[in-house]
N, C-alpha and C positions, 0 to 999 in steps of 0.2 A: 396376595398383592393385586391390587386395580388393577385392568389394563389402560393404559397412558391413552386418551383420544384419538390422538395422532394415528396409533397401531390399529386401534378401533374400525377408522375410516377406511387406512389401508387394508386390512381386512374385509371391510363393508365393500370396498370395492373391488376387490377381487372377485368376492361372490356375488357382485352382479354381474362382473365380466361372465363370469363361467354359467350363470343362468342367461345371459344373451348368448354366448359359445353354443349352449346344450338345444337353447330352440332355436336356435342358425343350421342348426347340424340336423333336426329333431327334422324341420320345413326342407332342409331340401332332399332327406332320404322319404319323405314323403314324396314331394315330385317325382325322384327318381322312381319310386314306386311306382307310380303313375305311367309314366314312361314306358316303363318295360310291360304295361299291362296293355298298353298299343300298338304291342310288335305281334302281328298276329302272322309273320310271313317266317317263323323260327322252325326250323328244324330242333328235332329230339335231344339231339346236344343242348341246343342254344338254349329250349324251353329248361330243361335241367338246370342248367346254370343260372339260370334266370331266377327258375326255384328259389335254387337255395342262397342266389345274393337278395331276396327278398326276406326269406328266412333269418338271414343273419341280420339284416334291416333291422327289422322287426322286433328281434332279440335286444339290436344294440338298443332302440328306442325303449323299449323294458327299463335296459339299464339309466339312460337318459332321463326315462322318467322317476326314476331310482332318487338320483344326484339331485334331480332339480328339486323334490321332495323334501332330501339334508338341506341343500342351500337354503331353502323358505325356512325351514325350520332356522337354521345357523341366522338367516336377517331378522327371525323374530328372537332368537336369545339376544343379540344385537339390541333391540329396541326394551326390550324387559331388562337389558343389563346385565344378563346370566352367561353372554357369550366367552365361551375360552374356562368354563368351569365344567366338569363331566357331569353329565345328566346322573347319572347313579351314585356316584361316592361321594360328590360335589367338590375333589379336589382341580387342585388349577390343573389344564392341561400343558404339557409341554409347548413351550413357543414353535421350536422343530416339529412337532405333530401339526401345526394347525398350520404352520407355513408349509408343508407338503399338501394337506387336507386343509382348508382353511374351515369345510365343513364339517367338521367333525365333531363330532358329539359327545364322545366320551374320551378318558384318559387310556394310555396302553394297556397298561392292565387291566381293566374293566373293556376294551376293545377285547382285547382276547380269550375273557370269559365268553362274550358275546358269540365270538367266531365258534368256539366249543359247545356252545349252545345251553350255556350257564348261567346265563342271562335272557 
């Protein structure tokens, strides 16, 4: 079954929200980076902590750049017409999966081969 336009759009714009969300979030854990890289007055504690909330920065921006990756991907199935169907099995994906994930790629089943490394 199609997806109806209406649903489309709502979904189109969801996943632009969450790609402007991802580099809002992406620009200022970079500032903050920056930041702590100008506190040169820290004791041994502070520097530590400083560490590893860079660390974890850094990581999360990993992830950021993860999601904003599926999004393009999700707004180019979008424009090709193929959004809301699984890349692998080509069955429709659950309405509930893509309203949790709007990115989402594949159906649960073919998601959980993935995770198992089956795919």
């Amino acid at each position: 079954m199609a997806m109806l336009k209406k649903q489309l759009e709502s979904y189109k714009k969801r996943l632009l929200d969450k790609k402007k969300s991802v580099a809002e979030a992406y620009n200022k854990n970079k500032n903050y980076g920056r930041l702590t890289e100008d506190e040169g007055t820290q004791d041994l504690a502070d520097k530590a902590s400083s560490a590893y909330t860079k660390e974890f920065l850094y990581s999360l921006s990993n992830t950021d750049r993860e999601v904003l990756q599926k999004v393009d991907e999700a707004l180019h199935r979008i424009a090709k017409g193929a959004y809301g169907t699984c890349v692998e099995c080509e069955e429709e994906i659950e309405k509930k999966r893509l309203e949790a994930v709007p990115w989402a790629s594949h159906c649960v089943t073919c998601q959980e081969k993935v995770e198992k490394g089956l795919l």
